[in-house]
py3Dmol code that shows the C-alpha trace and the ligand (Angstrom):
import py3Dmol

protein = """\
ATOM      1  CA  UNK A   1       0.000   0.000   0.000  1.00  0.00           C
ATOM      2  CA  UNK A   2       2.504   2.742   1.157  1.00  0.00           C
ATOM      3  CA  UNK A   3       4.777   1.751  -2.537  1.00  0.00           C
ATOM      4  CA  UNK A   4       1.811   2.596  -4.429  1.00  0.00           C
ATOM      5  CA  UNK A   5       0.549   5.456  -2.584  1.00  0.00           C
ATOM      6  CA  UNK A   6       4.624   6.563  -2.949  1.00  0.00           C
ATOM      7  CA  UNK A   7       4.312   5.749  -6.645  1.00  0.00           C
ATOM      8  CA  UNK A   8       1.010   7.948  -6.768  1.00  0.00           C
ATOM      9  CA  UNK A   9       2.869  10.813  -5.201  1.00  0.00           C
ATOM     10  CA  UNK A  10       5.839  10.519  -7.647  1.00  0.00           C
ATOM     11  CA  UNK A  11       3.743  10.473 -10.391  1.00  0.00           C
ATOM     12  CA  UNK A  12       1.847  13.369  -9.037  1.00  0.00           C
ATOM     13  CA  UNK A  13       4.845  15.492  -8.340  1.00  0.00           C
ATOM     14  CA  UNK A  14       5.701  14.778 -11.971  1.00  0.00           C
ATOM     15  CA  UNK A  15       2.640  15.871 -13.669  1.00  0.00           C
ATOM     16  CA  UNK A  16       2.671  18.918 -11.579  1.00  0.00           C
ATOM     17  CA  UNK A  17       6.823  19.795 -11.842  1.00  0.00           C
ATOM     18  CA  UNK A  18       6.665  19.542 -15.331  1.00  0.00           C
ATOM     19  CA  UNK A  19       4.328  22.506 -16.533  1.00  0.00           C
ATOM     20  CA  UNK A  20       5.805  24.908 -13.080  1.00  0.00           C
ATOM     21  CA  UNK A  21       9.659  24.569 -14.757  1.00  0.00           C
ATOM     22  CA  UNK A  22       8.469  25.681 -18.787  1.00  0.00           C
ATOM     23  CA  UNK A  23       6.088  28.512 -16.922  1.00  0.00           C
ATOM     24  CA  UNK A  24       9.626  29.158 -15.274  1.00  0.00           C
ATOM     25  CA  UNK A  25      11.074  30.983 -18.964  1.00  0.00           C
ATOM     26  CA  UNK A  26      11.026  27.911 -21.306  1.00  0.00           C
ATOM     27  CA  UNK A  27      12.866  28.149 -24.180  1.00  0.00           C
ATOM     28  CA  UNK A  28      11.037  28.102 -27.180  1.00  0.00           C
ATOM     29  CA  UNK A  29      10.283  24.697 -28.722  1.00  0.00           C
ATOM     30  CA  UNK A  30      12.198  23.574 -31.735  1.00  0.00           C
ATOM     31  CA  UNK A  31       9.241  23.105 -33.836  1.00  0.00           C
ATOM     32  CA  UNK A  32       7.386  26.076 -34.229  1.00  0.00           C
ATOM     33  CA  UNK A  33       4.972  24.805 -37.221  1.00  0.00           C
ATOM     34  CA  UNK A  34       6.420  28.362 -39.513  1.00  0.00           C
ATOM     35  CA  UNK A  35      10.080  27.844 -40.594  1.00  0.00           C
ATOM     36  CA  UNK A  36      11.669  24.369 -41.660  1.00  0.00           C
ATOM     37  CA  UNK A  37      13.947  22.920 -39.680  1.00  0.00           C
ATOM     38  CA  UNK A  38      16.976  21.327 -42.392  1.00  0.00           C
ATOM     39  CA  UNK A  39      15.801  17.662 -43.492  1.00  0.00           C
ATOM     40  CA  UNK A  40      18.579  15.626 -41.391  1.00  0.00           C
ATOM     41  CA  UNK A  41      19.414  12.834 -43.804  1.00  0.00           C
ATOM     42  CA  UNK A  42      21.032  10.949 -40.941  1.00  0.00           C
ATOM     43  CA  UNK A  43      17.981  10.574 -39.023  1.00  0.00           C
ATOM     44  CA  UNK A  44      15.503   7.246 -39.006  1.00  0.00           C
ATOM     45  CA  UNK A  45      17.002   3.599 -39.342  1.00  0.00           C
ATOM     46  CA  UNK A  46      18.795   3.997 -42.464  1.00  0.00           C
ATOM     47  CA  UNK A  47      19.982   7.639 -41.942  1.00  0.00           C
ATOM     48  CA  UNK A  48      23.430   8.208 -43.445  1.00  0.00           C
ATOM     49  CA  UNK A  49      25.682  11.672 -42.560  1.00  0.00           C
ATOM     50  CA  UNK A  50      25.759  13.929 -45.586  1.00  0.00           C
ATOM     51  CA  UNK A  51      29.334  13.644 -46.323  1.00  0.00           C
ATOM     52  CA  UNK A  52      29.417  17.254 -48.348  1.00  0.00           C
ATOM     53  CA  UNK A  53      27.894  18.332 -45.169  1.00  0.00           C
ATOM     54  CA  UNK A  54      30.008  17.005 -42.670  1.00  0.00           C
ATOM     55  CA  UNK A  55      32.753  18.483 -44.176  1.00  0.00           C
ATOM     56  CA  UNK A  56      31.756  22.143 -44.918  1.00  0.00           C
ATOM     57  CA  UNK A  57      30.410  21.732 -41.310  1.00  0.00           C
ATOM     58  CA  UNK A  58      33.933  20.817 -40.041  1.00  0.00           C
ATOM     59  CA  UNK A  59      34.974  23.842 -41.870  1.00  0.00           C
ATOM     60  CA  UNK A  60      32.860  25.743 -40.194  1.00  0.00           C
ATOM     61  CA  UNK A  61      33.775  24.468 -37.183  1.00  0.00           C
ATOM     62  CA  UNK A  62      37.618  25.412 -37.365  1.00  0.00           C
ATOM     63  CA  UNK A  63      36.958  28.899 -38.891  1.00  0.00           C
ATOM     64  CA  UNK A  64      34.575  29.648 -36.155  1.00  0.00           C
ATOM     65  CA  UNK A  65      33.844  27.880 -33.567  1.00  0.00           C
ATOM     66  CA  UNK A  66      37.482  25.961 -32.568  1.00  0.00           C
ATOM     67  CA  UNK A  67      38.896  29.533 -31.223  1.00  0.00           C
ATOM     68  CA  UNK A  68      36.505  28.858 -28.208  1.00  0.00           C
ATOM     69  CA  UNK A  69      34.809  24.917 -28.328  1.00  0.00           C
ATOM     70  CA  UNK A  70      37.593  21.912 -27.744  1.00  0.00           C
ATOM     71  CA  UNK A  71      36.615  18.171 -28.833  1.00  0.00           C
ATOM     72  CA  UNK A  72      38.929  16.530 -26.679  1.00  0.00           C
ATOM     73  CA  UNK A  73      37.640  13.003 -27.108  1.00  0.00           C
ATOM     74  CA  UNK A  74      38.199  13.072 -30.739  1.00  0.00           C
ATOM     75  CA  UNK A  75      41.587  12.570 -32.437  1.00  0.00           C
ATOM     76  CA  UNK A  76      42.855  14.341 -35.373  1.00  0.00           C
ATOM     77  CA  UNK A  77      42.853  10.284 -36.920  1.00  0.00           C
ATOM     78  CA  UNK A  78      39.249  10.255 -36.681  1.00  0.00           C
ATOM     79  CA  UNK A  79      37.939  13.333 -39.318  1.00  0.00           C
ATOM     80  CA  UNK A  80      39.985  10.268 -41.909  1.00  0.00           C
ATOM     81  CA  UNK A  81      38.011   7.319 -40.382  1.00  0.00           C
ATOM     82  CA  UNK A  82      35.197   6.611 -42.960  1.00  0.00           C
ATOM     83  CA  UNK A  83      32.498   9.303 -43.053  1.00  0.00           C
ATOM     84  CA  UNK A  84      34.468  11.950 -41.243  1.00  0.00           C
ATOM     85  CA  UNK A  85      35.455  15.294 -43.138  1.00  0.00           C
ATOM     86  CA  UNK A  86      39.197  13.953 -44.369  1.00  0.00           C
ATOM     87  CA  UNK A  87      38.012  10.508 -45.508  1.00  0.00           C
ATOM     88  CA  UNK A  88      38.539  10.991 -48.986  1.00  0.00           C
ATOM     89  CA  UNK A  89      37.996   7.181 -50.606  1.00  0.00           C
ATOM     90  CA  UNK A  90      41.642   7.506 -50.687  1.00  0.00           C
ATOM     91  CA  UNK A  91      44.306   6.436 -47.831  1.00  0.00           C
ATOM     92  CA  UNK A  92      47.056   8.022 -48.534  1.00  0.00           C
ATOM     93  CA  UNK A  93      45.343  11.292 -49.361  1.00  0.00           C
ATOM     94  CA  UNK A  94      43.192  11.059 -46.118  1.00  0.00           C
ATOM     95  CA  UNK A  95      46.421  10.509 -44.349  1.00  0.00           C
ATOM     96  CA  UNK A  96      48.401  12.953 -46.007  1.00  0.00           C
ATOM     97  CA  UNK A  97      45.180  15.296 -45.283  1.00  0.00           C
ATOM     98  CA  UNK A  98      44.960  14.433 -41.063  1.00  0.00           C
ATOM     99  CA  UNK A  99      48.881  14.880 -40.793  1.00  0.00           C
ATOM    100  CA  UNK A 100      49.204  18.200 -42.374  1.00  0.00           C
ATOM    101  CA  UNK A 101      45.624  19.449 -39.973  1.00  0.00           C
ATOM    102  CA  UNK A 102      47.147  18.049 -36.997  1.00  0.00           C
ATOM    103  CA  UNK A 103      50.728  19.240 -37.504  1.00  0.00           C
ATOM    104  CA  UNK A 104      49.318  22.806 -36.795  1.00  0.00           C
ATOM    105  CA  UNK A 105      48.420  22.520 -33.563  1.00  0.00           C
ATOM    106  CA  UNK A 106      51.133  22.256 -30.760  1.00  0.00           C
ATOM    107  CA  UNK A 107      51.585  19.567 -27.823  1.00  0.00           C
ATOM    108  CA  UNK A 108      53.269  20.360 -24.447  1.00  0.00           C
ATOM    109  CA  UNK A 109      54.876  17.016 -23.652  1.00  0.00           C
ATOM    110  CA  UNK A 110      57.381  15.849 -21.128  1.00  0.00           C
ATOM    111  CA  UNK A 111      60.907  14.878 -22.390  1.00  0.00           C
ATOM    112  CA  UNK A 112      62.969  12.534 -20.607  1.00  0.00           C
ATOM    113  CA  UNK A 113      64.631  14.785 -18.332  1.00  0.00           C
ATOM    114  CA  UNK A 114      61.649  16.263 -16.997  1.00  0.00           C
ATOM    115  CA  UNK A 115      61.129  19.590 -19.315  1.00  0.00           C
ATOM    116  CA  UNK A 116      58.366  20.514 -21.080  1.00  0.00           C
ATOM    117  CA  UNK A 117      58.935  20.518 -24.442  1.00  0.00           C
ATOM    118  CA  UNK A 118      56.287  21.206 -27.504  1.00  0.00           C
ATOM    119  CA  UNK A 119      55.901  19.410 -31.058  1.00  0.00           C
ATOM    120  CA  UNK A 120      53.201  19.329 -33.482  1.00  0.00           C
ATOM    121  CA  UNK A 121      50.134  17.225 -32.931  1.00  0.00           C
ATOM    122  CA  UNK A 122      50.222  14.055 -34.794  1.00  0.00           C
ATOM    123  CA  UNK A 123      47.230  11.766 -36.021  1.00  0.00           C
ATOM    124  CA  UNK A 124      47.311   9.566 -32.839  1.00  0.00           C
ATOM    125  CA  UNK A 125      46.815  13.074 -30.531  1.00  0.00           C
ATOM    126  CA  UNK A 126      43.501  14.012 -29.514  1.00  0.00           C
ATOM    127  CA  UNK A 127      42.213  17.670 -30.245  1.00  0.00           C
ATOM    128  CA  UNK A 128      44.040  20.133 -28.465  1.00  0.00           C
ATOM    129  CA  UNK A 129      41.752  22.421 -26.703  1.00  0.00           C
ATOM    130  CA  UNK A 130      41.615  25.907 -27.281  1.00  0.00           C
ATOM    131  CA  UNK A 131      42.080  27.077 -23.450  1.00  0.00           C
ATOM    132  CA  UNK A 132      44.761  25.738 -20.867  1.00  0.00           C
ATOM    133  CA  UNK A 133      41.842  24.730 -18.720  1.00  0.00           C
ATOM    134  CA  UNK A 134      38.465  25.279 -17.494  1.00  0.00           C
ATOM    135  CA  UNK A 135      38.953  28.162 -15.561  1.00  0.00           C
ATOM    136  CA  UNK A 136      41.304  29.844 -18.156  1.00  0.00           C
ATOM    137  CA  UNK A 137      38.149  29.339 -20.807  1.00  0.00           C
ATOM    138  CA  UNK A 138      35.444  31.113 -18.332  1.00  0.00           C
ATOM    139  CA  UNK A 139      37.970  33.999 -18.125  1.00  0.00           C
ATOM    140  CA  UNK A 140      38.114  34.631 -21.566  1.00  0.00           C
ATOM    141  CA  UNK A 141      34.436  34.567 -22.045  1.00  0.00           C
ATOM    142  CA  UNK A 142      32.730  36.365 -19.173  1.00  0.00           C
ATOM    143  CA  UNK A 143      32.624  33.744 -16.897  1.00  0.00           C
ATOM    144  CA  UNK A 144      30.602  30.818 -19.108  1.00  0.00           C
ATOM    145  CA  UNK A 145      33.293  28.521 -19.927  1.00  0.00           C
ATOM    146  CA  UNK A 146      32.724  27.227 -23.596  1.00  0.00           C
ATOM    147  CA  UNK A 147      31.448  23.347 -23.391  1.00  0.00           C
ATOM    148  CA  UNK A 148      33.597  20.796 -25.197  1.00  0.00           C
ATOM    149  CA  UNK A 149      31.823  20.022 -28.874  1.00  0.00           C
ATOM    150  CA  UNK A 150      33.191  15.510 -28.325  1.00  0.00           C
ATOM    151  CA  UNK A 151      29.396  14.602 -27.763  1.00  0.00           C
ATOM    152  CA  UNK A 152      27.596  18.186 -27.944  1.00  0.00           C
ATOM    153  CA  UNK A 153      25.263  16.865 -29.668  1.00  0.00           C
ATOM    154  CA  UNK A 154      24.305  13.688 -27.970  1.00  0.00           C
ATOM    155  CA  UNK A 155      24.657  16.132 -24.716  1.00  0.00           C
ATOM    156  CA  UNK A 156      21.526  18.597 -25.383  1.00  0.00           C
ATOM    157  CA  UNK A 157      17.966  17.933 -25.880  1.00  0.00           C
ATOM    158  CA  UNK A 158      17.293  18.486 -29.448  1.00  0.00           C
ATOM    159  CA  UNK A 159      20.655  17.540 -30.534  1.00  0.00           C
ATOM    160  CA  UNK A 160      21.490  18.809 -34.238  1.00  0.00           C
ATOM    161  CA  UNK A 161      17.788  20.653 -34.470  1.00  0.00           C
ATOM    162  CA  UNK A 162      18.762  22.533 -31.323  1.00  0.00           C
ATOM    163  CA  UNK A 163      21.985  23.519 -32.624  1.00  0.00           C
ATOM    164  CA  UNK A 164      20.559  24.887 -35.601  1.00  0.00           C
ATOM    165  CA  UNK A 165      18.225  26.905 -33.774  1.00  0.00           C
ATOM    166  CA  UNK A 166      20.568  28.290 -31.172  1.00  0.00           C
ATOM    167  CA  UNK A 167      22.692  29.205 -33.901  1.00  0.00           C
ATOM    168  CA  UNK A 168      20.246  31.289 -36.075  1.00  0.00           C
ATOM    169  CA  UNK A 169      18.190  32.033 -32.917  1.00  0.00           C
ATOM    170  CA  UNK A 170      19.749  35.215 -32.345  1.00  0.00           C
ATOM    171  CA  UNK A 171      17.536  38.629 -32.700  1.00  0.00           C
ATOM    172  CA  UNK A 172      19.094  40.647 -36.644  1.00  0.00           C
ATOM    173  CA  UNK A 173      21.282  43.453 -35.364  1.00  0.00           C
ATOM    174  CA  UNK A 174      19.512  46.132 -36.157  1.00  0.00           C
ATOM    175  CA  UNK A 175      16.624  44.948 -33.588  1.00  0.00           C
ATOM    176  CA  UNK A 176      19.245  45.450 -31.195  1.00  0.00           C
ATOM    177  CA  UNK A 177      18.859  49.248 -30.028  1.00  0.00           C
ATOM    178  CA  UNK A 178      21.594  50.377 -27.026  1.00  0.00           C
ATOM    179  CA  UNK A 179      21.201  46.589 -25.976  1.00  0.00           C
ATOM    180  CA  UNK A 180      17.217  47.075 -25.720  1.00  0.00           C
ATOM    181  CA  UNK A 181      15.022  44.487 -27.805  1.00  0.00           C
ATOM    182  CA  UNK A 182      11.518  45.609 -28.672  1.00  0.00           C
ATOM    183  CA  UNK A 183       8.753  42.698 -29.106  1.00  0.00           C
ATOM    184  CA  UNK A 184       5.366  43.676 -30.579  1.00  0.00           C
ATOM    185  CA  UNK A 185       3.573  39.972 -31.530  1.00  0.00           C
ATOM    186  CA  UNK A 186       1.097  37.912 -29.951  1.00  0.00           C
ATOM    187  CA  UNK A 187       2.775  36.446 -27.552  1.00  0.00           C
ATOM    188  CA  UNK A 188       4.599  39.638 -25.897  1.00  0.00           C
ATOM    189  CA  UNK A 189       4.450  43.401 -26.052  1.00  0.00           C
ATOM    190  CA  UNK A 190       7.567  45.487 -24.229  1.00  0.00           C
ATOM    191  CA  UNK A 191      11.203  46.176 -24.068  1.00  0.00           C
ATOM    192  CA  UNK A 192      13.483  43.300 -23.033  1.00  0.00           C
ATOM    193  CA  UNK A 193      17.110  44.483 -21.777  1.00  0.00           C
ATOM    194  CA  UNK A 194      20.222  42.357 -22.615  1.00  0.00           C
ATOM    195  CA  UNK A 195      22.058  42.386 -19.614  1.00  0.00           C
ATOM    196  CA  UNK A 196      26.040  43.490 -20.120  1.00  0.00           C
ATOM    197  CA  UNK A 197      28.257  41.071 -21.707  1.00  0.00           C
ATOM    198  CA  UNK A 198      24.983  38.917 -22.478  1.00  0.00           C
ATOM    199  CA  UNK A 199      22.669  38.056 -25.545  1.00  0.00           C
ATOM    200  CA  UNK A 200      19.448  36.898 -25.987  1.00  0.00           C
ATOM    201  CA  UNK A 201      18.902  34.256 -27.848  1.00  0.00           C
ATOM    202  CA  UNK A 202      14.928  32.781 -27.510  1.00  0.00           C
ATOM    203  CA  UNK A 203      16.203  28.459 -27.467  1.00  0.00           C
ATOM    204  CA  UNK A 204      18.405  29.317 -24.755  1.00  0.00           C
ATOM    205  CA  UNK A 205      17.280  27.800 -21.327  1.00  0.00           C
ATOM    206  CA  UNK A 206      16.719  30.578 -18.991  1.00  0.00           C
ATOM    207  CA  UNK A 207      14.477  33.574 -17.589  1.00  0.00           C
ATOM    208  CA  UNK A 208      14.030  36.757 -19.553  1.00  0.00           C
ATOM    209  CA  UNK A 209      11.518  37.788 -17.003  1.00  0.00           C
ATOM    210  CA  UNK A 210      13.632  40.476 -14.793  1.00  0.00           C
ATOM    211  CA  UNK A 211      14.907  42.195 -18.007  1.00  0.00           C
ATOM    212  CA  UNK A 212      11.563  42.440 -19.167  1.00  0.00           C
ATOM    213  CA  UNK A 213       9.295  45.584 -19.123  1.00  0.00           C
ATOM    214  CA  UNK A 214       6.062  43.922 -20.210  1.00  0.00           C
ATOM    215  CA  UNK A 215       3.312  41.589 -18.451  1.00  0.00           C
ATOM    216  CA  UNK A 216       5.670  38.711 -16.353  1.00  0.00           C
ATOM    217  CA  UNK A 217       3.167  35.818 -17.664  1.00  0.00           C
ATOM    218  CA  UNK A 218       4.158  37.001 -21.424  1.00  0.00           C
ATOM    219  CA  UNK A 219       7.843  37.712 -20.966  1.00  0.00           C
ATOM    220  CA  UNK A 220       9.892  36.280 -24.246  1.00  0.00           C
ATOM    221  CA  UNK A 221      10.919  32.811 -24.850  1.00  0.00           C
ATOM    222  CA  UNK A 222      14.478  31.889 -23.891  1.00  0.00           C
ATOM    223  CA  UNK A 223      17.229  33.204 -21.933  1.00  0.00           C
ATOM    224  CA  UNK A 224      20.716  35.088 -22.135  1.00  0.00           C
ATOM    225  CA  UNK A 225      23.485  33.436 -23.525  1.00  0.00           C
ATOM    226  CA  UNK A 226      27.292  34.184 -23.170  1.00  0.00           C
ATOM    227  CA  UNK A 227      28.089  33.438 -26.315  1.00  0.00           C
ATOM    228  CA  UNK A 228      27.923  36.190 -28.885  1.00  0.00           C
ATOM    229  CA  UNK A 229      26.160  35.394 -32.405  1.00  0.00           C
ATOM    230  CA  UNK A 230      28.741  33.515 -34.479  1.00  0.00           C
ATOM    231  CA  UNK A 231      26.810  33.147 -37.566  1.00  0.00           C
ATOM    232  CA  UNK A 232      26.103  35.643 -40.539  1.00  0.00           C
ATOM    233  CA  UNK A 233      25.662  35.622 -44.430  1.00  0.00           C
ATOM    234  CA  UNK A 234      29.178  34.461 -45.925  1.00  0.00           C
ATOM    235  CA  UNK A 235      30.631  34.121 -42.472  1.00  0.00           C
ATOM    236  CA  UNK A 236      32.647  31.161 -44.387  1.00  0.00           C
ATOM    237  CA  UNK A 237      33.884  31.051 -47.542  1.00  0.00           C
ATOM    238  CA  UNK A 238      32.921  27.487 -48.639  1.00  0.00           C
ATOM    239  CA  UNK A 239      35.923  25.068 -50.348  1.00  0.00           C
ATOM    240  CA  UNK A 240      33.062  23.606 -52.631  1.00  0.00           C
ATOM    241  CA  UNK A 241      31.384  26.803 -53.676  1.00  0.00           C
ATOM    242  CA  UNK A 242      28.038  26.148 -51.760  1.00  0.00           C
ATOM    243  CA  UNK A 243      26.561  29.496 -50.823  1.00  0.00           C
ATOM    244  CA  UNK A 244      27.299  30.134 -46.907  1.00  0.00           C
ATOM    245  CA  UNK A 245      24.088  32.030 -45.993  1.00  0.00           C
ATOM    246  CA  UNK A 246      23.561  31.717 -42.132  1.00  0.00           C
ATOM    247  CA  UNK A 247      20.956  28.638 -41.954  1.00  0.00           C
ATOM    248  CA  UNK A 248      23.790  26.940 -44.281  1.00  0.00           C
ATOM    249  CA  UNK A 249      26.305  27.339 -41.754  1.00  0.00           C
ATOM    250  CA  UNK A 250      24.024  26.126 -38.961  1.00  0.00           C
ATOM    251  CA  UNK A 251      22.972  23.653 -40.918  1.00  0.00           C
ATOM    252  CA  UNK A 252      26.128  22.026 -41.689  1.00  0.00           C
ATOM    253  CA  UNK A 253      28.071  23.267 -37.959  1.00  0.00           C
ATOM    254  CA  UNK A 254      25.324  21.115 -37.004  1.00  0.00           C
ATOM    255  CA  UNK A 255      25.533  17.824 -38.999  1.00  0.00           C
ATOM    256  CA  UNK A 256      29.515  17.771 -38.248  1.00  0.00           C
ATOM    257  CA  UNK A 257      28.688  18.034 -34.761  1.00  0.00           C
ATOM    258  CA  UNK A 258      26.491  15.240 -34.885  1.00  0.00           C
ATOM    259  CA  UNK A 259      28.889  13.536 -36.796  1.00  0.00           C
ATOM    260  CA  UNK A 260      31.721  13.845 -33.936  1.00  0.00           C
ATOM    261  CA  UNK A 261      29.121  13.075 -31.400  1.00  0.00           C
ATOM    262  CA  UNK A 262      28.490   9.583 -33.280  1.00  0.00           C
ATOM    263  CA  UNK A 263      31.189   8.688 -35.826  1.00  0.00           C
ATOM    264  CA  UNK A 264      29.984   4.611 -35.937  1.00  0.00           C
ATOM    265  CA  UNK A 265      26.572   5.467 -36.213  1.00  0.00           C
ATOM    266  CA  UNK A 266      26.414   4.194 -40.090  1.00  0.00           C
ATOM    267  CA  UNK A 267      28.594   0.937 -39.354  1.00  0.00           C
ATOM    268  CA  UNK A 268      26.117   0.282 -35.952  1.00  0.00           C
ATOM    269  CA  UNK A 269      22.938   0.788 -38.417  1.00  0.00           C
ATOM    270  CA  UNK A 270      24.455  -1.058 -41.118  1.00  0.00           C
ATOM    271  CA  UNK A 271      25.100  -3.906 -39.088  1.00  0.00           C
ATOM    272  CA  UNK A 272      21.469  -3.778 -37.531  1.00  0.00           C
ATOM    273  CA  UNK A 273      19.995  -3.904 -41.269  1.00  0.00           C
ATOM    274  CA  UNK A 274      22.727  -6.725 -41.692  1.00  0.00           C
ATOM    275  CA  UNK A 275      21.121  -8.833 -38.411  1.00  0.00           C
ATOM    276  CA  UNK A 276      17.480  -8.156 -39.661  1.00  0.00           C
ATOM    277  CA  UNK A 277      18.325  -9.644 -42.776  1.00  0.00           C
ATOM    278  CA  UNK A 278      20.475 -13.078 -40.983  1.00  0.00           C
ATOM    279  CA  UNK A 279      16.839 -13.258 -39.188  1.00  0.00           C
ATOM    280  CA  UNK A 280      14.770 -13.275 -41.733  1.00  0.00           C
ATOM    281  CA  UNK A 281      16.871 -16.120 -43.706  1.00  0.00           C
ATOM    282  CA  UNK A 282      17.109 -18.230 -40.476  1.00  0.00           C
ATOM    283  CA  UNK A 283      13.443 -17.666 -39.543  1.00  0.00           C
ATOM    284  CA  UNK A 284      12.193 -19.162 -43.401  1.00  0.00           C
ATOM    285  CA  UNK A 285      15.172 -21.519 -42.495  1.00  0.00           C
ATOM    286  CA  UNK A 286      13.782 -22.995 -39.757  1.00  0.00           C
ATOM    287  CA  UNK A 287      10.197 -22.954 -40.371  1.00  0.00           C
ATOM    288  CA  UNK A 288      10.712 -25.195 -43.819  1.00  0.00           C
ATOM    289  CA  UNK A 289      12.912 -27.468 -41.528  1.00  0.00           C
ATOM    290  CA  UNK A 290       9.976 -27.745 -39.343  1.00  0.00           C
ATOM    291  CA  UNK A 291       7.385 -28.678 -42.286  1.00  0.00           C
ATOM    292  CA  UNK A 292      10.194 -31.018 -43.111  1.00  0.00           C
ATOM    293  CA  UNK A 293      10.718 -32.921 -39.934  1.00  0.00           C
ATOM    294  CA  UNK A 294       7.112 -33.079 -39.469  1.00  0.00           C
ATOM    295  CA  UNK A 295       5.564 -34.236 -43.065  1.00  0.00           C
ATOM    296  CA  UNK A 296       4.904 -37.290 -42.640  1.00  0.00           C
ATOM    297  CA  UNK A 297       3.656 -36.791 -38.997  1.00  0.00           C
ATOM    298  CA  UNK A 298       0.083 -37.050 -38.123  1.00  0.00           C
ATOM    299  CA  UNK A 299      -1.042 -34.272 -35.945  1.00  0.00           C
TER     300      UNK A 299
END
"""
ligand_1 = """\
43
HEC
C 34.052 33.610 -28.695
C 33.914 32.270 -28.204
C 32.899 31.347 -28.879
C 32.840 30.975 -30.201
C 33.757 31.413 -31.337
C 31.755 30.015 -30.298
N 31.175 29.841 -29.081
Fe 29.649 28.582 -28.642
N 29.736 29.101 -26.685
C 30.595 30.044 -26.157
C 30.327 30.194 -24.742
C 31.058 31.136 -23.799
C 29.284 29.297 -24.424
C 28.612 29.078 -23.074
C 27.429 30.002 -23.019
C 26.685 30.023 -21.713
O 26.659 28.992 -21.014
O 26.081 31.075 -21.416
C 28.948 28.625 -25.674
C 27.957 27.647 -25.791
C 27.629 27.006 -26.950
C 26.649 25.939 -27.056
C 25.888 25.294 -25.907
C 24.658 26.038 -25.547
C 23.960 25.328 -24.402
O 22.865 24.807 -24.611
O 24.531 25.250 -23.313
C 26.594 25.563 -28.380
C 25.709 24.485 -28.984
C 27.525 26.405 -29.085
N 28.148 27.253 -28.197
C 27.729 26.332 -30.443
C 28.721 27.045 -31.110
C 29.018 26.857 -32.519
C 28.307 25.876 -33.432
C 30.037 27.720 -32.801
C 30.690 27.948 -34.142
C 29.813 28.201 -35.258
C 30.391 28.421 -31.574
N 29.579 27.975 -30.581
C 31.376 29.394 -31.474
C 31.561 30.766 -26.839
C 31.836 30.636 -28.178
"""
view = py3Dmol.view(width=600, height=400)
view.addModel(protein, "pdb")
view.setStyle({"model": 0}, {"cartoon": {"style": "trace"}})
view.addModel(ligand_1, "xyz")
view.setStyle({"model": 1}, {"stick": {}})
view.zoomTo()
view.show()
């Protein structure tokens, strides 16, 4: 009796907890029935990375967003493995490809007498992050230290569609007056105020409402972010000539992120379509075996 009156609580404080925290400045939801989130062609059980994608993405990635976001769980071998950015169809160009990107980025390692001596990064290293250390990366970016990009994607709720919409989330510049944002739709009316060193950015988790001029229950979607906006038209000039408007960028930052966040998803799928198929054969296998054994059975 008292486990199930305990359950009935729990589920209780569940259905309640749930609507309180969005009331508490949700971020907006992902889907928003207007504009089109990009058609993920890695999604569903036969999804497959885009592999132009992945690699203007990983582009976009060190032009933009490497000066700030590590990946310390990948290695620079990894962008050759198959599907990743350098993995070319050809070996020796993939590897001639991973050495020369690794080469210029420096490692501190201990020699044998103790000293700390640097090289260049080779294959085998894993991405060397942008800051010494945590503390160093708050510092430089107004106290929000920059999360590591390994699983980024795997990490927030959303994955690849959030990313997309944090990155072209951000309020146009010129709606931006002295750091004061006007809304005037049907959801709010009145001045929100970025606070210093902040910006808004509606699919950011948060609480707009003490920067808010306007009715509390109608205060904006989102929250303030310490990352400025990274994104604009031509932000990146593309190696393969696509155009680099801002929902490109996202688009593709995005699918490499995914990417890094789950380089074996492919050969895990492929092998799952390769099981269903074993299954089917031994199923037919064994039920013919069965009308077999049995023919001349009476039963
Ligand atoms: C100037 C440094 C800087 C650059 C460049 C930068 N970011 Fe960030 N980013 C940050 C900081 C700082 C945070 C942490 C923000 C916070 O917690 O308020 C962050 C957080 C994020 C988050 C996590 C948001 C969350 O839900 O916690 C994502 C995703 C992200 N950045 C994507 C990108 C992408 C994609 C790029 C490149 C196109 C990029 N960033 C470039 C500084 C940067």
């Amino acid at each position: 009796m008292k486990v199930i009156k305990a359950f009935v609580a729990g589920l209780a404080l569940v259905g309640l907890s749930a609507p309180a925290a969005m009331a508490a400045g949700g971020a907006k939801p992902l889907h928003d029935g207007e504009t089109h989130l990009p058609e993920w062609t890695f999604s569903g059980p036969f999804g497959k990375y885009d592999k132009d994608a992945v690699q203007r993405g990983f582009q976009v990635y060190t032009e933009v967003c490497a000066s700030c976001h590590g990946m310390k769980l990948l290695s620079y071998r990894n962008l050759g493995e198959h599907g990743g950015p350098f993995d070319k169809g050809d070996a020796e160009v993939t590897d001639a490809l991973v050495k020369e990107f690794a080469a210029q980025y420096t490692v501190n390692e201990v020699d044998d007498i103790g000293d700390i001596v640097e090289r260049p990064a080779r294959p085998s290293d894993r991405f060397v992050d942008p800051y010494p250390n945590v503390q160093a990366a708050a510092a430089g970016n107004g106290g929000a230290a920059p999360p590591d990009f390994s699983v980024i994607a795997k990490a927030r709720h959303g994955g690849a569609d959030y990313i997309y919409r944090l990155m072209t989330g951000y309020p146009d510049p010129e709606e931006i007056v002295d750091g004061i944002i006007e809304f005037n739709d049907e959801h709010s009316h009145g001045e929100l105020t970025q606070p210093a060193g902040l910006y808004y950015n509606p699919y950011f988790a948060g609480d707009t409402k003490e920067n808010w001029s306007g009715d509390p229950r109608h205060a904006p979607y989102g929250g303030f972010i310490a990352m400025p906006p990274q994104l604009t038209d031509g932000r990146v000039e593309y190696l393969d000539g696509t155009e680099s408007t801002r929902e490109q960028l996202a688009a593709d930052v995005a699918e490499f992120l995914a990417w890094a966040s789950d380089p074996k998803m492919e050969n895990r799928k492929s092998l799952g379509l390769g099981v269903m198929i074993y299954l089917f054969f031994l199923a037919l296998i064994v039920y013919f075996s069965y009308k077999q054994i049995w023919r001349n059975v009476e039963h």
